[in-house]
VEXDREN-59922 format. One record per residue (C-alpha): x, y, z. Coordinates in steps of 0.02 Angstrom, whole numbers, plus 50000, padded with zeros to 5 digits. Each point is the difference from the previous one (the first is absolute). Example, Ala and Ser with C-alpha at 12.3 -4.5 7.8 and 13.67 -1.06 7.14 Angstrom:
residues 2
506154977550390;500695017249967;
//
This chain:
residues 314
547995719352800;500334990149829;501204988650064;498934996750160;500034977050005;498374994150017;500274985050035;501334988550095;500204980749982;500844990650100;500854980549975;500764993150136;501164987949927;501194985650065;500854985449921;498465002849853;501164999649847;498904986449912;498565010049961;500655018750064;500275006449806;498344997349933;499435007150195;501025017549951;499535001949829;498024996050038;500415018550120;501025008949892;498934998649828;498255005850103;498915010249849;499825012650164;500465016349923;500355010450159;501784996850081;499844987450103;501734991950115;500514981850012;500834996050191;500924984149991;500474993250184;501334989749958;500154990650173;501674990250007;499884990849830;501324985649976;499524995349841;500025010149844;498685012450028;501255012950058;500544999049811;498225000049926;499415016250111;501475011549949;499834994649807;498245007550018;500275014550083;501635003249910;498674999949844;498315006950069;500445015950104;498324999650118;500674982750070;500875003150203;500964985950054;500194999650181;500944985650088;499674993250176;500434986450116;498864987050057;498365008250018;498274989350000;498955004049860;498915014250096;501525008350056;500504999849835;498565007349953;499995013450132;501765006649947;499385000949824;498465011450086;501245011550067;500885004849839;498465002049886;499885015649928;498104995449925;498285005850034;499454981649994;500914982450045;500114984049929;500804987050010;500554983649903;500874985450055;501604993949913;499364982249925;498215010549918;499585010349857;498835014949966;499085001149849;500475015749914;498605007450029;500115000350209;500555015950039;498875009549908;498534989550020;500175000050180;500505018550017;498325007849872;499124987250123;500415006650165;500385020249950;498105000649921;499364991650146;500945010450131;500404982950096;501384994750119;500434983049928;499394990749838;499984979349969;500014991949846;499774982949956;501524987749926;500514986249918;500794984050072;501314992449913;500364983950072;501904988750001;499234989549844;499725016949923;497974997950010;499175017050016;498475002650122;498935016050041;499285006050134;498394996849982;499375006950154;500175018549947;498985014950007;499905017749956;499735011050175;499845016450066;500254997550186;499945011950158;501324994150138;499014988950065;499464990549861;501725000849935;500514990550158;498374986549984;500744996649838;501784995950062;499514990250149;499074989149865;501484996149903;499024998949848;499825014849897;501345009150088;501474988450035;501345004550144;501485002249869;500985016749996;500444998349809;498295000049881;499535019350093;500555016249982;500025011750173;499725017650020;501895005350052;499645009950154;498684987950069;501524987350006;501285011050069;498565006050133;499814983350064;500774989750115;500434984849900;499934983850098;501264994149959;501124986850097;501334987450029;499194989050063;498894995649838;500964993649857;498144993949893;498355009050007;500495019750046;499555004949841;498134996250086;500495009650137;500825017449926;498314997849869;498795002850155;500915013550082;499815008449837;498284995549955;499425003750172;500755018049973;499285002249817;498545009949966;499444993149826;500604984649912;499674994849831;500164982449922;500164994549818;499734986449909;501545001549872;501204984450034;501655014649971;501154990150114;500794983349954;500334989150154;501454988549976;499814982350116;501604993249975;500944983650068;501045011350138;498365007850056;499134985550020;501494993650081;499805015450135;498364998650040;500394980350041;500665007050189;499904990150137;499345012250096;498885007349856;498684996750112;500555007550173;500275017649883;498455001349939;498994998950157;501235012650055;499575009549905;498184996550020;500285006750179;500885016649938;498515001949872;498604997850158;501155011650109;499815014249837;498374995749984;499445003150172;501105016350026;498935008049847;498514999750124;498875000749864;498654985350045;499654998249800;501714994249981;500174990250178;498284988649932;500694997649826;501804993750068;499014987550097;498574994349882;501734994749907;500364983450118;499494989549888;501095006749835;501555001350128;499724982150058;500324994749802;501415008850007;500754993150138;499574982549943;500795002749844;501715004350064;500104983550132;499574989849838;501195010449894;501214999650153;499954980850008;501134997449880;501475007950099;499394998950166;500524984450121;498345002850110;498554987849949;498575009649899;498804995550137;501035008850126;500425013349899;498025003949972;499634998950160;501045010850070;499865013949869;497944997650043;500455003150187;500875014449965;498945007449877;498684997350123;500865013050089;500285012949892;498004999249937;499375000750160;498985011850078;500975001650163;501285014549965;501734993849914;501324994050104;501485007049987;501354997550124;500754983749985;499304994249817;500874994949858;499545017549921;500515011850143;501565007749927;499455003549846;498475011250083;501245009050068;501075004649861;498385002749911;499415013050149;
//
């Protein structure tokens, strides 16, 4: 069919006016020369992005604008799944850019492969405007469970949706868990539900996405609870782990204690500056509980901090 979209990508966007135009026109000026769709989830906007969305659809025809009310960022996401009309997904979030180049590096990458998802590498562009790379990259062909391995390392394949492209139907054919209950780190989460259902992966080490840290982001991430979410959502990502019953995967989650650990401690000292608790405390208590959630003994459930989100992850 000559008309058939190839590819769909998908911004969730909200109160992003600062950097949303040069967001749209990094999508909409791709050197991809296959039609390819641009899904905009305009998700109850006060500011002036409203006004920015429909100039760019009004002028570049392959641009859907599609307004919701108060959705997190993965069910955002998820509503922008159900109305692509592409063979392949992507997605890009509102304050980042692609380099023109993206879409059709990504999409030669993963058609001649025959893979489910691709990775590429980025760039970091930082609130004083420094730029950093990620250094860390590698290229990769990778069966599904060293596509996994490679996620749970959180080196060469980070946890973020956006930098990937997805083969459509192995994203519609899985059930995304997504919740309410986690408003940080379920990018992590959907990622290994998806990698965990992927037959071949491929990495590369072209930096095609440009990460935006700006002062609002690093504002977010300052949550007093920043902490409490992500060992959440350490929990959820044990619970996945153990339901692939694939032992491969079950040892690497759990040679991981010690990268986890520096995770953790990074949020109580990033947390400190918002949080009333003493950093001492703080520590501790994220240690006890991580203790938990490592451990050998099965995962408790009933009762724990993480219990509902389980569920609605079920």
């Amino acid at each position: 069919m000559a008309n058939q979209i190839e590819i769909s990508v998908i911004i969730p966007v909200r109160n992003s006016e600062k950097h949303l135009s040069s967001c749209l026109f990094s999508a909409v000026s791709q050197d991809f020369a296959k039609p390819y769709e641009v899904i905009v989830i305009n998700n109850g906007s006060t500011d002036n992005s409203k006004d920015i969305i429909e100039k760019y659809s009004k002028r570049y025809k392959n641009i859907r604008h599609i307004i919701t009310e108060g959705l997190s960022v993965g069910f955002a996401r998820k509503r922008g799944v159900d109305e692509a009309r592409g063979k392949y997904i992507c997605f890009l979030d509102s304050d980042d850019m692609y380099k023109l180049s993206f879409l059709r590096i990504m999409y030669d990458t993963i058609v001649l492969h025959s893979a489910d998802i691709v990775n590429c590498s980025y760039v970091k562009i930082k609130p004083n405007g420094r730029i950093t790379r990620n250094i860390l990259a590698r290229q990769r062909v990778l069966d599904r469970q060293g596509g996994v391995k490679s996620l749970l390392r959180d080196f060469n394949i980070r946890g973020y949706m956006p930098m990937k492209m997805y083969r459509a139907d192995l994203i519609k054919e899985t059930k995304l868990p997504i919740s309410t209950k986690l408003i940080m780190f379920e990018d992590f989460l959907i990622n290994f539900a998806l990698y965990a259902k992927a037959k071949k992966s491929i990495t590369i080490t072209e930096p095609l996405y440009f990460y935006r840290r700006t002062d609002e982001s690093a504002t977010t991430n300052l949550s007093s609870n920043r902490t409490d979410l992500h060992l959440k959502c350490f929990a959820a990502v044990r619970y996945l782990v153990e339901n692939t019953n694939d032992p491969v995967i079950i040892k690497e989650f759990f040679k991981r204690r010690f990268r986890y650990w520096l995770s953790i401690f990074a949020d109580v000292f990033l947390s400190r500056i918002v949080n009333a608790r003493p950093f001492i405390a703080e520590l501790r208590q994220a240690e006890k509980t991580k203790r938990l959630i490592m451990s050998d003994k099965p995962l408790p459930i009933q009762g724990m901090p993480w219990e509902d989100l389980i569920k609605e992850i079920q």
